[in-house]
Biopython code that builds the backbone (N, CA, C, O; Angstrom):
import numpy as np
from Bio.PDB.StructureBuilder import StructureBuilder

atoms = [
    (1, "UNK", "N", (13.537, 22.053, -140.552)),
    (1, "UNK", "CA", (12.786, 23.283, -140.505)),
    (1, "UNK", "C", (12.369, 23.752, -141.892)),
    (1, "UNK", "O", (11.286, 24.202, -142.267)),
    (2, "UNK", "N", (13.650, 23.504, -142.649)),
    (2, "UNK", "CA", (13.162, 23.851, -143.930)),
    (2, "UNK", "C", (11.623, 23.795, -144.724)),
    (2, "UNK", "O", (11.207, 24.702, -145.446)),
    (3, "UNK", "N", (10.769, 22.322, -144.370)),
    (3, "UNK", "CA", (9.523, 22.255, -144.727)),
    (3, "UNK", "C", (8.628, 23.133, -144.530)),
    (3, "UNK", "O", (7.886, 23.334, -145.492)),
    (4, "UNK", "N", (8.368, 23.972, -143.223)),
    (4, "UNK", "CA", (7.619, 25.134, -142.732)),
    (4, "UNK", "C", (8.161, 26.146, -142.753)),
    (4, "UNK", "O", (7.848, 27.014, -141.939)),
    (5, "UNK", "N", (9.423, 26.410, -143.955)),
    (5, "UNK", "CA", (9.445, 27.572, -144.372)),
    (5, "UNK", "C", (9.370, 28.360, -146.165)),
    (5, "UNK", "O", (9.775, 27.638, -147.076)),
    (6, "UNK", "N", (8.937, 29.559, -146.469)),
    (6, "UNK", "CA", (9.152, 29.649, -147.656)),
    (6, "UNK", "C", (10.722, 29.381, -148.215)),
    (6, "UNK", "O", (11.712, 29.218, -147.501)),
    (7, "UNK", "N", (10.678, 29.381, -149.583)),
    (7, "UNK", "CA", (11.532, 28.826, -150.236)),
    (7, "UNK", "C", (12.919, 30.273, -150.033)),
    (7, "UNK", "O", (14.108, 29.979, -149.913)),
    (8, "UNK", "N", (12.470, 31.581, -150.035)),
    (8, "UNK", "CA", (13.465, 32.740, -149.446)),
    (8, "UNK", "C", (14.037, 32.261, -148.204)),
    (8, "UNK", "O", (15.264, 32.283, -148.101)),
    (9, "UNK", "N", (13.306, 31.818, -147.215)),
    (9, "UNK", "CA", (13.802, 31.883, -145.925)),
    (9, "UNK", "C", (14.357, 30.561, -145.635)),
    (9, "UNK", "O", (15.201, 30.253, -144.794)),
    (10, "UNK", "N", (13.670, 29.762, -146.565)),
    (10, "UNK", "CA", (14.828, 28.170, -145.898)),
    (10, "UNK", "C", (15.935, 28.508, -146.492)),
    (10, "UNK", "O", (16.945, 28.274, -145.828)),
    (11, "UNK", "N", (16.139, 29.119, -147.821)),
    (11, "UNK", "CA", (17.573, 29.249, -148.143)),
    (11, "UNK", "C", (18.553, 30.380, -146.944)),
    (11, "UNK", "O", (19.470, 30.055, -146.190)),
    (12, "UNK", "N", (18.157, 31.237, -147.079)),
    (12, "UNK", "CA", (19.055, 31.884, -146.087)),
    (12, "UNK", "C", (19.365, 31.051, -144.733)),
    (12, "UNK", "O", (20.508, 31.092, -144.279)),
    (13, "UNK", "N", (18.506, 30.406, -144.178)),
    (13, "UNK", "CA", (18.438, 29.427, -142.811)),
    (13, "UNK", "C", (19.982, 28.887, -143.353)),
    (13, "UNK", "O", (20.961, 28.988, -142.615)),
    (14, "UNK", "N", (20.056, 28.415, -144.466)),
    (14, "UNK", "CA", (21.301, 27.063, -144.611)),
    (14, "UNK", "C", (22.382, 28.083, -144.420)),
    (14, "UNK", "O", (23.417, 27.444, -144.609)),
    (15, "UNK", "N", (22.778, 29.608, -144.084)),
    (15, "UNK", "CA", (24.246, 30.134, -143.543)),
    (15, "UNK", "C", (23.765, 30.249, -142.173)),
    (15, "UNK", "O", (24.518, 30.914, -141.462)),
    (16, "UNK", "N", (22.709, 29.783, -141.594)),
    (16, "UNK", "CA", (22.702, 29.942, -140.120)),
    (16, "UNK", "C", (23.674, 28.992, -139.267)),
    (16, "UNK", "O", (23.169, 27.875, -139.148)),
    (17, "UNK", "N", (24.959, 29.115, -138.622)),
    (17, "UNK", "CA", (25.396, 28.197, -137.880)),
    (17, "UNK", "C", (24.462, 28.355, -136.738)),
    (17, "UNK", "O", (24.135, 29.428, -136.229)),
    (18, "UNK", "N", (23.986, 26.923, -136.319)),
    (18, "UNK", "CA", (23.265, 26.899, -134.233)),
    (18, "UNK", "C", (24.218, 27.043, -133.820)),
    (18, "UNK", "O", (23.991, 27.060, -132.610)),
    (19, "UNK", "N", (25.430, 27.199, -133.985)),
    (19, "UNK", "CA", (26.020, 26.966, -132.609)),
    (19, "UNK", "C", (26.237, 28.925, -132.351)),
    (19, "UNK", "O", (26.967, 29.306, -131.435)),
    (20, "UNK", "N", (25.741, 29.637, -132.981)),
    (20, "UNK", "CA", (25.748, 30.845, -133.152)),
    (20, "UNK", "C", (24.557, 31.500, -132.346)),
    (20, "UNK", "O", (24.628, 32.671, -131.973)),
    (21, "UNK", "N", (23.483, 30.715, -132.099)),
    (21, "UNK", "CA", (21.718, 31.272, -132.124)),
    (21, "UNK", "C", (22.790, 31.125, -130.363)),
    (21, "UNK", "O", (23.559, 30.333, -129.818)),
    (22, "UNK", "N", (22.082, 32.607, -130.079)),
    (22, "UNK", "CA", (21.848, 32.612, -128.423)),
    (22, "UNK", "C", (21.155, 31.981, -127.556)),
    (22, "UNK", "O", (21.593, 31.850, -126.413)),
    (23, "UNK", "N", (20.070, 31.524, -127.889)),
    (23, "UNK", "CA", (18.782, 31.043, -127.167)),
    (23, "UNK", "C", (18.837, 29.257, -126.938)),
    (23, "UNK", "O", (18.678, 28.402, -127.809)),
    (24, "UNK", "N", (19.077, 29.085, -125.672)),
    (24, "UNK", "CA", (18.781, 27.298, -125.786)),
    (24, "UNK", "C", (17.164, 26.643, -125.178)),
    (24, "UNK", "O", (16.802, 25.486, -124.969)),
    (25, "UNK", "N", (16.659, 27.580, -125.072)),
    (25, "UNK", "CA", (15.184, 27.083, -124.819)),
    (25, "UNK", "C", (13.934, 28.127, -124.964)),
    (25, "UNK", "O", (14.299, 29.218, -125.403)),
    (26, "UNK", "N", (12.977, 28.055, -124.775)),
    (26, "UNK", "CA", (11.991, 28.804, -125.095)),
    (26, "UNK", "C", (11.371, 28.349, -123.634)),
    (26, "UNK", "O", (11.202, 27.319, -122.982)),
    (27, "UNK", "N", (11.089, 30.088, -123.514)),
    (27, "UNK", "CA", (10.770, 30.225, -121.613)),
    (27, "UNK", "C", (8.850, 30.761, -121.677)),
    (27, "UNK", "O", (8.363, 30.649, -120.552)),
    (28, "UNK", "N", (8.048, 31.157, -122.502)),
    (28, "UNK", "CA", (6.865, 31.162, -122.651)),
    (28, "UNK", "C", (6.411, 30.732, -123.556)),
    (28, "UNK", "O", (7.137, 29.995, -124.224)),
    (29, "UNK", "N", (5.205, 30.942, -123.957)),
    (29, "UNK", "CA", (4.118, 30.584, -125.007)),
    (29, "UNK", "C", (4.428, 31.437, -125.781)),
    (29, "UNK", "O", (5.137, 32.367, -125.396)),
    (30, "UNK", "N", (3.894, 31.345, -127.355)),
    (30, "UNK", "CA", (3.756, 32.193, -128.332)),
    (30, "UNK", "C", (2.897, 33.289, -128.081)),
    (30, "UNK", "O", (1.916, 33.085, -127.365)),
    (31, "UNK", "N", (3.156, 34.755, -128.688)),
    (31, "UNK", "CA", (1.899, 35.748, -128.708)),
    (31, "UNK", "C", (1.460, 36.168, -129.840)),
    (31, "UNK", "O", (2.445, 36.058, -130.569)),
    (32, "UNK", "N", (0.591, 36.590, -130.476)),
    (32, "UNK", "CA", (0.138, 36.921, -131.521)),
    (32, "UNK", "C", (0.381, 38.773, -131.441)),
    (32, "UNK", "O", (-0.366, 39.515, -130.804)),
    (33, "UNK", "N", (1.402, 39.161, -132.118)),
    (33, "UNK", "CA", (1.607, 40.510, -132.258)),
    (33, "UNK", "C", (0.832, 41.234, -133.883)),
    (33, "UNK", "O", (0.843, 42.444, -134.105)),
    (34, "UNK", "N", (0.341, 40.413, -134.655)),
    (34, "UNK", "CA", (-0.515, 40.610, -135.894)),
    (34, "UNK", "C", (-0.636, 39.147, -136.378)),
    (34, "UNK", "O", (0.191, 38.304, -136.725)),
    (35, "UNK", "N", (-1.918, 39.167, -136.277)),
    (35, "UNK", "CA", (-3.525, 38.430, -137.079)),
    (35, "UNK", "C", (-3.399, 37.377, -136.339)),
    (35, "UNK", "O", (-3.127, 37.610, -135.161)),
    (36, "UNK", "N", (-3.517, 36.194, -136.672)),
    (36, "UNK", "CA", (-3.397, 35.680, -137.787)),
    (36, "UNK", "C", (-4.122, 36.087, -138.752)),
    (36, "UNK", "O", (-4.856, 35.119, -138.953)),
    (37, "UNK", "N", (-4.544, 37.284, -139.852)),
    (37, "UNK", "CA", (-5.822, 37.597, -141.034)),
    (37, "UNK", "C", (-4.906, 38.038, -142.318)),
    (37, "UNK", "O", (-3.750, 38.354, -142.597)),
    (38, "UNK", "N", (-6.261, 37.837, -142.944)),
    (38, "UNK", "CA", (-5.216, 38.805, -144.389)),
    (38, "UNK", "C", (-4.056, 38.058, -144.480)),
    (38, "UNK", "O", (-2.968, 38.619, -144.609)),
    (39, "UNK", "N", (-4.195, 36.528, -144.411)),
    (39, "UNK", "CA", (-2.878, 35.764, -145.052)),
    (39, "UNK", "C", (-1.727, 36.112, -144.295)),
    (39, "UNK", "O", (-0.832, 35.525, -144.903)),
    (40, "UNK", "N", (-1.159, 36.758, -143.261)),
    (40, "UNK", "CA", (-0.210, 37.173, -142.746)),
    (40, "UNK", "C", (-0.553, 36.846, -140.973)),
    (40, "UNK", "O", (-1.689, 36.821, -140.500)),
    (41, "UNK", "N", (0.623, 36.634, -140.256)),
    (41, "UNK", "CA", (0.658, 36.602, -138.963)),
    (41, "UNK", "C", (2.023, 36.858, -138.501)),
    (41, "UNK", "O", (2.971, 36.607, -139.246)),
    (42, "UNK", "N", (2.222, 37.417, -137.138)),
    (42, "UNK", "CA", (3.718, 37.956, -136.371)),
    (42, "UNK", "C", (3.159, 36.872, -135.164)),
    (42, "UNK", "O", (2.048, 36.454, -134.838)),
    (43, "UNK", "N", (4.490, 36.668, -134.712)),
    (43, "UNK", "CA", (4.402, 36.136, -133.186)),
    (43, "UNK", "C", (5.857, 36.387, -132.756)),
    (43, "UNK", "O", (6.926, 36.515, -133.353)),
    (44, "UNK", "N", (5.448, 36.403, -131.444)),
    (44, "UNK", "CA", (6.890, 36.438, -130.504)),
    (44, "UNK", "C", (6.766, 35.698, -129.465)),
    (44, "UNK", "O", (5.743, 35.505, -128.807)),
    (45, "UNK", "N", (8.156, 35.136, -129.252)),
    (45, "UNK", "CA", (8.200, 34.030, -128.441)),
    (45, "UNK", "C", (9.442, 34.480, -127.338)),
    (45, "UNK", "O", (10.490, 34.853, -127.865)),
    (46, "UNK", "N", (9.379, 34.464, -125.770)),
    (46, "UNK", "CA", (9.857, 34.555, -125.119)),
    (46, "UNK", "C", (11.311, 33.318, -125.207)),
    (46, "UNK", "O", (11.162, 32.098, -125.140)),
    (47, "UNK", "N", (12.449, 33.929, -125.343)),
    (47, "UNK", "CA", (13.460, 32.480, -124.857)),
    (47, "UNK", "C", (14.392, 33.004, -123.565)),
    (47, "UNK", "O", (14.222, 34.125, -123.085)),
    (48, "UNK", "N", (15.306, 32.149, -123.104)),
    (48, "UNK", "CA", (16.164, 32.548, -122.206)),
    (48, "UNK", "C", (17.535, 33.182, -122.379)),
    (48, "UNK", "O", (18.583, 32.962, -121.772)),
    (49, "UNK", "N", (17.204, 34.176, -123.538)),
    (49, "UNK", "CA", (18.549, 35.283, -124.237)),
    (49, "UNK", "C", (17.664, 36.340, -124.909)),
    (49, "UNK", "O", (18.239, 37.267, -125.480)),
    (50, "UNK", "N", (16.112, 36.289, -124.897)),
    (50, "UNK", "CA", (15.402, 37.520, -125.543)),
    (50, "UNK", "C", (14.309, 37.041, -126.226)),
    (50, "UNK", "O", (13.738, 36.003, -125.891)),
    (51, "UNK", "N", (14.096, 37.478, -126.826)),
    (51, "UNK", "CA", (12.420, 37.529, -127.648)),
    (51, "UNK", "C", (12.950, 37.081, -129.031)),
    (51, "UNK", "O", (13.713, 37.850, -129.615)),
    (52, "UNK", "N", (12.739, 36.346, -129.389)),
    (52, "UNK", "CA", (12.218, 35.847, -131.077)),
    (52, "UNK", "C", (10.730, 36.015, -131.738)),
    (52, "UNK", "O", (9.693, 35.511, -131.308)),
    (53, "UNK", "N", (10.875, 36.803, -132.829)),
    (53, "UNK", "CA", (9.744, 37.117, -133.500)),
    (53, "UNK", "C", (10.061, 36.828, -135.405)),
    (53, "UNK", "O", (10.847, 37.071, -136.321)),
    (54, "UNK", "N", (8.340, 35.908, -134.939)),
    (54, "UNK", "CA", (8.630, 34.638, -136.400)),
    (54, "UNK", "C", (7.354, 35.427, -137.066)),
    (54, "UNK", "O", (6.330, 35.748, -136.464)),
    (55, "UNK", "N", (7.643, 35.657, -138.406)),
    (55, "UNK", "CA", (6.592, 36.192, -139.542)),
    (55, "UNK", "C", (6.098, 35.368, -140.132)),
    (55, "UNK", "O", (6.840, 34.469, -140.527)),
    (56, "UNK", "N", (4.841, 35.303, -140.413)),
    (56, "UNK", "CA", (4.072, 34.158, -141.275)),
    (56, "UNK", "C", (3.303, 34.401, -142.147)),
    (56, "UNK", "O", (2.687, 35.463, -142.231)),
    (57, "UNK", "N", (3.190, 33.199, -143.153)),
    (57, "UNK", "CA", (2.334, 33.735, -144.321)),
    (57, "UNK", "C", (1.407, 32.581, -144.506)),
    (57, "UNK", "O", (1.587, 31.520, -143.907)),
    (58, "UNK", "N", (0.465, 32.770, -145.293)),
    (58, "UNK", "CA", (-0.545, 31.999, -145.894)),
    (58, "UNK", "C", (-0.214, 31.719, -147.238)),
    (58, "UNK", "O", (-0.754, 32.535, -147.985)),
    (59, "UNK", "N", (0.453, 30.893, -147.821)),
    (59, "UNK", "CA", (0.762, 30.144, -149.180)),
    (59, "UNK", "C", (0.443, 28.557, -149.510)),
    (59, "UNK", "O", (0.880, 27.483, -149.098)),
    (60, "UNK", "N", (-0.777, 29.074, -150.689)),
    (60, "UNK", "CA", (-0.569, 27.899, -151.125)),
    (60, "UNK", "C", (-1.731, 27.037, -150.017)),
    (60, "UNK", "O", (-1.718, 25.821, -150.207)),
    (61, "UNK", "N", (-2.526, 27.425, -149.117)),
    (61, "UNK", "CA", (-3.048, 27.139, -148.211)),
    (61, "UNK", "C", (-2.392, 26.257, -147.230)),
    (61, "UNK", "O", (-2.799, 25.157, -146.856)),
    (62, "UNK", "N", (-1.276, 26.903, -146.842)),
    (62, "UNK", "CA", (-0.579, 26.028, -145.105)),
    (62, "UNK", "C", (0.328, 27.685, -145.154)),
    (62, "UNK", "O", (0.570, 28.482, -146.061)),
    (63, "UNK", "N", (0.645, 27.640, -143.590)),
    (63, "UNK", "CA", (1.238, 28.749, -142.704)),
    (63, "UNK", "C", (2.642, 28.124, -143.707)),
    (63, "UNK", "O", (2.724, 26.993, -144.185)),
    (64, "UNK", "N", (3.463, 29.033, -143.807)),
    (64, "UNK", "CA", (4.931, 29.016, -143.939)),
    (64, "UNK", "C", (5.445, 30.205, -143.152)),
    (64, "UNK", "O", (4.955, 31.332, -143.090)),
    (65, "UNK", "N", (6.768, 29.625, -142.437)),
    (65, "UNK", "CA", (7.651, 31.114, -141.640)),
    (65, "UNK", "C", (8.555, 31.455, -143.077)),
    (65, "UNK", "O", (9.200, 30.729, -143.833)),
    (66, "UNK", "N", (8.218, 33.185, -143.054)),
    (66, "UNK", "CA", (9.011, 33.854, -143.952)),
    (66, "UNK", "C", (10.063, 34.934, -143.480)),
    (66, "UNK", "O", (10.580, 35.713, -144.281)),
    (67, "UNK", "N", (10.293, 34.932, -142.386)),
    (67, "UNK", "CA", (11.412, 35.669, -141.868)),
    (67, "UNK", "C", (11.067, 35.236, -140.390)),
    (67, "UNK", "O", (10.153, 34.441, -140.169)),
    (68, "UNK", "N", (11.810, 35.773, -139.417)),
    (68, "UNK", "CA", (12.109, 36.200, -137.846)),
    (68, "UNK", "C", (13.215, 37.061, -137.915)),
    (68, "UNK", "O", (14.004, 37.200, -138.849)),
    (69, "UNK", "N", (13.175, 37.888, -136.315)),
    (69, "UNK", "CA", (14.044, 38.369, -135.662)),
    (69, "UNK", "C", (14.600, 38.334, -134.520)),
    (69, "UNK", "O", (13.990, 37.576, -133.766)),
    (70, "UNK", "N", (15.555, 38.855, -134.022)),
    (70, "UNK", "CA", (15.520, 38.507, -132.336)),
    (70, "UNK", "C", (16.353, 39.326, -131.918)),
    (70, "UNK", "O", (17.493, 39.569, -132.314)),
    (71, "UNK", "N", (15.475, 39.955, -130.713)),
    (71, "UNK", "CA", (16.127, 40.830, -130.152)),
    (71, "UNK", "C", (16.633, 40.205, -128.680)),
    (71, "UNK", "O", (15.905, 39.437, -128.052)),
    (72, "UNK", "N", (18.202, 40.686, -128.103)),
    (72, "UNK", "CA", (18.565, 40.082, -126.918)),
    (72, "UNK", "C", (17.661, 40.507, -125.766)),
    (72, "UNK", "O", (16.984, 41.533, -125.707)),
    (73, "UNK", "N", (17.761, 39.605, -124.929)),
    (73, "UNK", "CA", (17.056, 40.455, -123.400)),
    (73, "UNK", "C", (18.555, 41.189, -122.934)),
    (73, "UNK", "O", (19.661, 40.648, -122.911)),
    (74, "UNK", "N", (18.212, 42.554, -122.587)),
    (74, "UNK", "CA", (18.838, 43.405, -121.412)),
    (74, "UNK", "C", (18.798, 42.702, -120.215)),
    (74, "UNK", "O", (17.912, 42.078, -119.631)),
    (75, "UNK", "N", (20.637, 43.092, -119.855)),
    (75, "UNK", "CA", (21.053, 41.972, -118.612)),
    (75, "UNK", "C", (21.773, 42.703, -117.788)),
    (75, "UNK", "O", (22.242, 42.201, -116.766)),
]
sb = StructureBuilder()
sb.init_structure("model")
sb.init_model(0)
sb.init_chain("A")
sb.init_seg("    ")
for serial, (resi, resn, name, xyz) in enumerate(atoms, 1):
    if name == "N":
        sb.init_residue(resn, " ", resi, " ")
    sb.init_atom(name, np.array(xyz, "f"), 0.0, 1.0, " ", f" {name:<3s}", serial, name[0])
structure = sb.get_structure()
C-alpha cells in the first residue's frame, strides 16, 4: 500500500496492526464526497463494519492517499 500513499501516511500505516481493522470486505462502490478538483479528493467506501473514508491528493502528478477514517456501522 505504501506506494499509493504519501510519505506522512505510509509511515503511520507501519503501527497499523490488520488484525485490528474491523472490516473484512468492501460491500459497495466508492463515492465521491469532494472533487476529485483543486488537487484534492474524499471518498467513502461502504464495508461490512461501516464506512471508510480515504483522502486524496494530487502530488507530483499521480493521486496519493493522505489520510482515511472510519466510522463503525450502528448495530
Amino acid at each position: 500500500m505504501t506506494p499509493m500513499c504519501d510519505d506522512g501516511f505510509a509511515h503511520s500505516l507501519r503501527t497499523v496492526d490488520p488484525a485490528r481493522v474491523p472490516a473484512t470486505r468492501v460491500t459497495g462502490r466508492p463515492v465521491a464526497t469532494q472533487g476529485p478538483s483543486g488537487g484534492a479528493a474524499v471518498y467513502e467506501v461502504a464495508t461490512d463494519a461501516g464506512t471508510l473514508t480515504v483522502t486524496l491528493a494530487a502530488v507530483d502528478g499521480r493521486w496519493v492517499v493522505t489520510g482515511n477514517d472510519f466510522v463503525r456501522a450502528v448495530s
